[in-house]
C-alpha positions in Angstrom: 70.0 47.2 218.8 68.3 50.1 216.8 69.9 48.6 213.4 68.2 45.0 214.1 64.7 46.5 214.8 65.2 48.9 211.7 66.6 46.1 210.0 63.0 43.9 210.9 60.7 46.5 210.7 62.2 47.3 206.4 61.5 43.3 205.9 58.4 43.8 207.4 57.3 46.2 205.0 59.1 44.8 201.5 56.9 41.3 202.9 53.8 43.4 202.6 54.4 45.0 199.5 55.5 42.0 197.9 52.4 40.3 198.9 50.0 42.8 198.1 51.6 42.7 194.7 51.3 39.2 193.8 47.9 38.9 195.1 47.0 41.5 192.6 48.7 39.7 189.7 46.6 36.5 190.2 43.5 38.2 190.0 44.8 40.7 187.0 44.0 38.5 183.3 46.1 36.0 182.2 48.2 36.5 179.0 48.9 33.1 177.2 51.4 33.4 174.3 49.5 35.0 171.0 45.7 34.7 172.8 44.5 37.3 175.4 41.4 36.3 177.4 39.8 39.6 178.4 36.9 40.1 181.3 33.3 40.3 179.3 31.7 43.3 178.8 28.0 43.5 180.3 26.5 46.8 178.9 23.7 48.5 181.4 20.4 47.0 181.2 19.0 50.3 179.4 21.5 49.8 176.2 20.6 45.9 175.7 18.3 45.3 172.5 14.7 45.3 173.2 12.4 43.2 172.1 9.8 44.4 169.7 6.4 45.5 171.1 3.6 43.7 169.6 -0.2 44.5 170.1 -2.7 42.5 169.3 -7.0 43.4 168.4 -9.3 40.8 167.3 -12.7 41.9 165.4 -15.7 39.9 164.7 -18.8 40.6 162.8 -22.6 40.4 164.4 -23.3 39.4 167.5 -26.9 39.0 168.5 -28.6 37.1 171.6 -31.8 37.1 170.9 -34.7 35.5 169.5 -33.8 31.9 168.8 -29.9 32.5 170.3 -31.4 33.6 173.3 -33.9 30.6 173.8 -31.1 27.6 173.4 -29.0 29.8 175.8 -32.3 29.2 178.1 -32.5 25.6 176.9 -29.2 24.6 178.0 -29.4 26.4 180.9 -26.0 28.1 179.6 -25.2 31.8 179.5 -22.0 31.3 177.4 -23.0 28.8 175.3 -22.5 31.2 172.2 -19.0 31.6 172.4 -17.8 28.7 174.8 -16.3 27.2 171.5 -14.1 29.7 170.4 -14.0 31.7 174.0 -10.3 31.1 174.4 -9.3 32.4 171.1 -11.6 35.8 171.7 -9.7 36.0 175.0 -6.5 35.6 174.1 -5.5 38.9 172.4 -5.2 42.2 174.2 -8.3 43.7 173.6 -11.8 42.3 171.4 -13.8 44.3 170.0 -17.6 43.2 168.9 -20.9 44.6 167.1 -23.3 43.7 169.3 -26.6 43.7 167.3 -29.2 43.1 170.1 -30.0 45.9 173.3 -30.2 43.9 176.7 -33.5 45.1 179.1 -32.9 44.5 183.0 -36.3 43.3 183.0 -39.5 41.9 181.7 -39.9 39.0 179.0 -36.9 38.4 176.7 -38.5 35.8 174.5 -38.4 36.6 171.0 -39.9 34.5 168.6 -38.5 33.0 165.4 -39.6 35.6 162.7 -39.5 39.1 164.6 -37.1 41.6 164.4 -37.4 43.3 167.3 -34.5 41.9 169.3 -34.6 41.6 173.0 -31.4 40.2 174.9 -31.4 38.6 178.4 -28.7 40.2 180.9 -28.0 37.0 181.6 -26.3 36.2 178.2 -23.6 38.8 179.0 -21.9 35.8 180.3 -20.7 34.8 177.0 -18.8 38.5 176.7 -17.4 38.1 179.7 -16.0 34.1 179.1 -14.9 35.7 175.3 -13.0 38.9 177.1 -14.9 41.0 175.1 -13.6 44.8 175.5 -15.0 46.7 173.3 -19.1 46.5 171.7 -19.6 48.7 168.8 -23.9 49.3 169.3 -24.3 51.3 166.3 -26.5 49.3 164.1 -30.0 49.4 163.0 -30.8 47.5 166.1 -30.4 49.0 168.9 -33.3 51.0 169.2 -35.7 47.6 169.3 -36.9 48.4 172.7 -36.6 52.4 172.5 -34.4 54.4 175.0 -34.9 52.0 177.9 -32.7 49.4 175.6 -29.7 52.0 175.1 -29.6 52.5 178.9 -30.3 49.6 180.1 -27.4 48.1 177.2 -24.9 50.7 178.2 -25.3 50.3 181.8 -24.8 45.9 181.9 -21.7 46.3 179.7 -20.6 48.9 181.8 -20.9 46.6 185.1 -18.9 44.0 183.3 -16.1 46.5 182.2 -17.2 46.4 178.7 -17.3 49.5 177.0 -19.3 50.8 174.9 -19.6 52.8 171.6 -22.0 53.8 168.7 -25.2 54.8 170.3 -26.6 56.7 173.8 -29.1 59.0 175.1 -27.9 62.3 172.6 -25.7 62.6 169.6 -22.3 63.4 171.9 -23.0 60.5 173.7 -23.7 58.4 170.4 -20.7 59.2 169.4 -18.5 59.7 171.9 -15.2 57.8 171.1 -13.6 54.4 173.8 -10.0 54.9 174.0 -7.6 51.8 175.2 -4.3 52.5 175.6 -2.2 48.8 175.6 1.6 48.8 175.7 1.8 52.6 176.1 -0.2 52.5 172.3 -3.5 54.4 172.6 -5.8 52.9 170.1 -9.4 54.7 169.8 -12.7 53.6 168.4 -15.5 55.0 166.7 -19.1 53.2 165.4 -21.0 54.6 163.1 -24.4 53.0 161.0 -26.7 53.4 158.9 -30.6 52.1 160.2 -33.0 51.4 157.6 -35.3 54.3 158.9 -32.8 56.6 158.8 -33.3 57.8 162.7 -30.2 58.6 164.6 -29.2 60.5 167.8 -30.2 64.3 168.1 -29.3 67.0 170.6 -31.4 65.1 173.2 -32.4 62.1 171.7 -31.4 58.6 172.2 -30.3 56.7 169.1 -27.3 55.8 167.3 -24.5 57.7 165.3 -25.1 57.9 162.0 -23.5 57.8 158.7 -22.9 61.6 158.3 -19.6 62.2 156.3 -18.9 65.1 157.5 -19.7 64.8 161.3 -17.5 61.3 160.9 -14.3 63.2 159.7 -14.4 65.7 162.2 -14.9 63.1 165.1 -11.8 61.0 163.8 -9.9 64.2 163.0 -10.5 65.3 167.2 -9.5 61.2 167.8 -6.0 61.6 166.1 -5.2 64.5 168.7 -6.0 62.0 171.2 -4.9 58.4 170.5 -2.2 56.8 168.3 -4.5 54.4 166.4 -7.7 55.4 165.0 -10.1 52.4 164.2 -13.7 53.2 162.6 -16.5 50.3 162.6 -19.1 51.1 159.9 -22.5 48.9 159.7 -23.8 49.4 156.6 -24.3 48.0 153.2 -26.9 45.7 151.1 -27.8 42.7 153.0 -26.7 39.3 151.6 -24.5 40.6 149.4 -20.8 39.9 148.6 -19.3 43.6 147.1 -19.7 46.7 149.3 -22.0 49.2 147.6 -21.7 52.5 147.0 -22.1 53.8 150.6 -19.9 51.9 152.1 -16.9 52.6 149.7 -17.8 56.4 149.8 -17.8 56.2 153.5 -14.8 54.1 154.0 -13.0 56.0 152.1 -13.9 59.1 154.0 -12.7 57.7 157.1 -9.4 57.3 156.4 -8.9 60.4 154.3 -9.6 61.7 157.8 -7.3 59.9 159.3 -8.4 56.6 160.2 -6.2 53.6 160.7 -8.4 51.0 160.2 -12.2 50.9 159.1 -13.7 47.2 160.1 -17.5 46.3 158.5 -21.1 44.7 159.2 -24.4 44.6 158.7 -25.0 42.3 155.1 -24.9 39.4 156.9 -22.1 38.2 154.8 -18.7 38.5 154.7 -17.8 41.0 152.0 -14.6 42.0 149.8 -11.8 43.7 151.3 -10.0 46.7 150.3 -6.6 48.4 151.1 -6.9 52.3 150.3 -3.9 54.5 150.3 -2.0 51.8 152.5 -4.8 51.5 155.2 -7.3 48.4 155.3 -11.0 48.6 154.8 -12.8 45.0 155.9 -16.2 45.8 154.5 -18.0 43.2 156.4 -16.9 40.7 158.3 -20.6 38.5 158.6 -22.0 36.8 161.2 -20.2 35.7 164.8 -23.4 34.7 166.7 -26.7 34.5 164.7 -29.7 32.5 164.1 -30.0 32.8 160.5 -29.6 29.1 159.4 -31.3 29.1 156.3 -28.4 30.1 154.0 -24.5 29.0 153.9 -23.5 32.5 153.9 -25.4 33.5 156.9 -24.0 30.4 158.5 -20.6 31.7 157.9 -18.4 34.4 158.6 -14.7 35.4 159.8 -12.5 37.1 163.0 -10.1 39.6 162.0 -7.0 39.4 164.4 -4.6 42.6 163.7 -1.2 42.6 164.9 0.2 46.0 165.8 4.3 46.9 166.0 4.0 49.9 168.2 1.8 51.7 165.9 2.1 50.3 163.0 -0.3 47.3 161.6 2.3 44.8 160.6 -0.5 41.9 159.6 -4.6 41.1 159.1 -4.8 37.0 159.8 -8.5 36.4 158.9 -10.1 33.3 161.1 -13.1 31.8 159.3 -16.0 30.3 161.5 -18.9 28.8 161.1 -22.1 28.7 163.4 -24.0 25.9 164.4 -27.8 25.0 165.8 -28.9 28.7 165.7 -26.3 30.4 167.3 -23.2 28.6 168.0 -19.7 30.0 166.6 -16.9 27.1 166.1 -13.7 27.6 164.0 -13.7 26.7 160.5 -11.6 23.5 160.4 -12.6 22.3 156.6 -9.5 23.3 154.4 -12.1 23.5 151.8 -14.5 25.7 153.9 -12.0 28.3 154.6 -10.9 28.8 151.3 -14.2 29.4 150.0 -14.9 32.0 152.7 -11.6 33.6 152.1 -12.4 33.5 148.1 -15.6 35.6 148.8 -13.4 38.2 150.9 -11.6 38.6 147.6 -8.3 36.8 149.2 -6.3 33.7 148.6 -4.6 33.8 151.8 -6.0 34.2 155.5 -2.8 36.6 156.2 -2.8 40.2 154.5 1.2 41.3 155.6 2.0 45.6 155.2 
């Protein structure tokens, strides 16, 4: 009787084994005669390829919302009306960046009649920034001090509400000049704006005013930049007014900026779009002309051009150049006219809108 259970208890086992090894076998790959299909190999996530990481700045010329801009924004009852044309487009990068020629005031009268200079912009026009995305306004310009200190407060402290920041002017020289730093994609970019007023008054120890065009106080701010950011970008307002070529100034100053380091130097002031430069591999857009204006007298002042950069980590990889045109004192559409563009283009010293490094 002990055989037969040992006997049953051995098959028992040999059943077990033999069906824990063919149920291995199916599930082991199958070998077909001279082919072997193998199970695919999925590498971690970490080791896959990635995708490059691509930033991308757009940069306009003058911006001002006052005097006639400011009284068809009154008009029409419509705060954007500006930029509601090309709104989308402004938006649609990572960050904007503007020269914003005219200081808001909280309060009082903003009209400004057709012929005066002293600009005067209604806080409720900062609804066209905020429909364009607007990130950055450079306020160094010869502008800015229209209505005195109260303007430079009162500018600082609407863009600030509306998560716009601010550079280029402020109640002392440190604050004038005090760099904006946006880091997008891990990339630090930093800003710096710097101009040059016809009466030659800038911020002093405890003075309001703008930063000016001092070489040497330029270098060392973008020199303290590079030990903070990845990018340095330097907006310079200067040069002779309805003219094409930069003048001497400009080049010198330029120049200057990226000796010190500067990635990028983007221009305005003449009212025109200018020539462009590249110096020791860096782009210099000397003026990029008008964006919102009410000077309707000339083409040229009618006319002027975004500049979208596209970044690869921190490298510039291209410049596309967008022409526009404004319309009824102060309106910016896109350049649609093949003709147009290329004539716009011509008098920026290129033959394509796309400048590739």
């Amino acid at each position: 009787m002990k055989k037969i259970i040992t006997i049953i208890l051995i098959v028992l086992i040999i059943s077990v084994i033999v069906f824990i090894i063919s149920t291995s076998l199916a599930a082991a790959p199958q070998v077909a005669r001279g082919k072997t299909t193998q199970l695919a190999y999925v590498p971690p996530e970490n080791s896959l390829p990635q995708a490059p990481t691509l930033t991308t700045l757009l940069f306009s010329g003058d911006v001002m919302l006052s005097r006639n801009v400011g009284q068809k924004m009154e008009k029409y009852n419509d705060w954007t009306w500006p930029l509601a044309n090309i709104a989308s487009l402004l938006s649609s990068v990572n960050l904007t960046v503007i020269n914003l020629e005219s200081p808001f005031t909280i309060s009082g009268n903003h009209l400004v009649n057709a012929g005066s200079f002293s600009f005067n912009a209604d806080p409720r026009s900062i609804a066209a920034l905020k429909l364009a995305g607007i990130d950055v306004a450079d306020l160094a310009n010869n502008h800015m001090m229209n209505q005195g200190p109260k303007g430079i407060i009162d500018t600082r402290k609407i863009l600030s509400d509306n998560d716009i920041s601010a550079i280029g002017a402020g109640l002392n020289a440190a604050e004038a000049s005090r760099p904006v730093i946006k880091e997008v994609n891990g990339i630090k970019f930093g800003f710096l704006g710097f101009a040059y007023p016809a009466d030659n008054s800038v911020a002093g120890l405890s003075t309001p005013d703008i930063a000016g065009m001092n070489t040497a106080i330029m270098a060392d701010e973008v020199n303290r930049l590079k030990n903070q950011a990845d990018v340095v970008i330097v907006m310079m307002h200067a040069g002779t007014e309805y003219a094409n070529e930069p003048n001497k100034q400009q080049i010198a100053f330029a120049h200057a900026a990226i000796d010190a380091g500067a990635d990028l130097i983007i221009g305005h002031h003449p009212h025109w779009v200018q020539t462009t430069e590249i110096y020791k591999g860096k782009p210099i857009l000397y003026s990029l002309g008008n964006l919102v204006f009410d000077q309707m007298w000339s083409q040229e002042t009618k006319e002027g051009s975004l500049a979208k950069t596209t970044w690869h980590n921190k490298t510039l990889q291209k410049i596309e150049l967008i022409p526009i045109s404004i319309h009824d004192y102060g309106q910016a559409e896109i350049v649609t006219s093949t003709a147009q563009r290329q004539k716009i283009l011509k008098r920026m010293g290129l033959t394509s809108n796309v400048i590739e490094f």
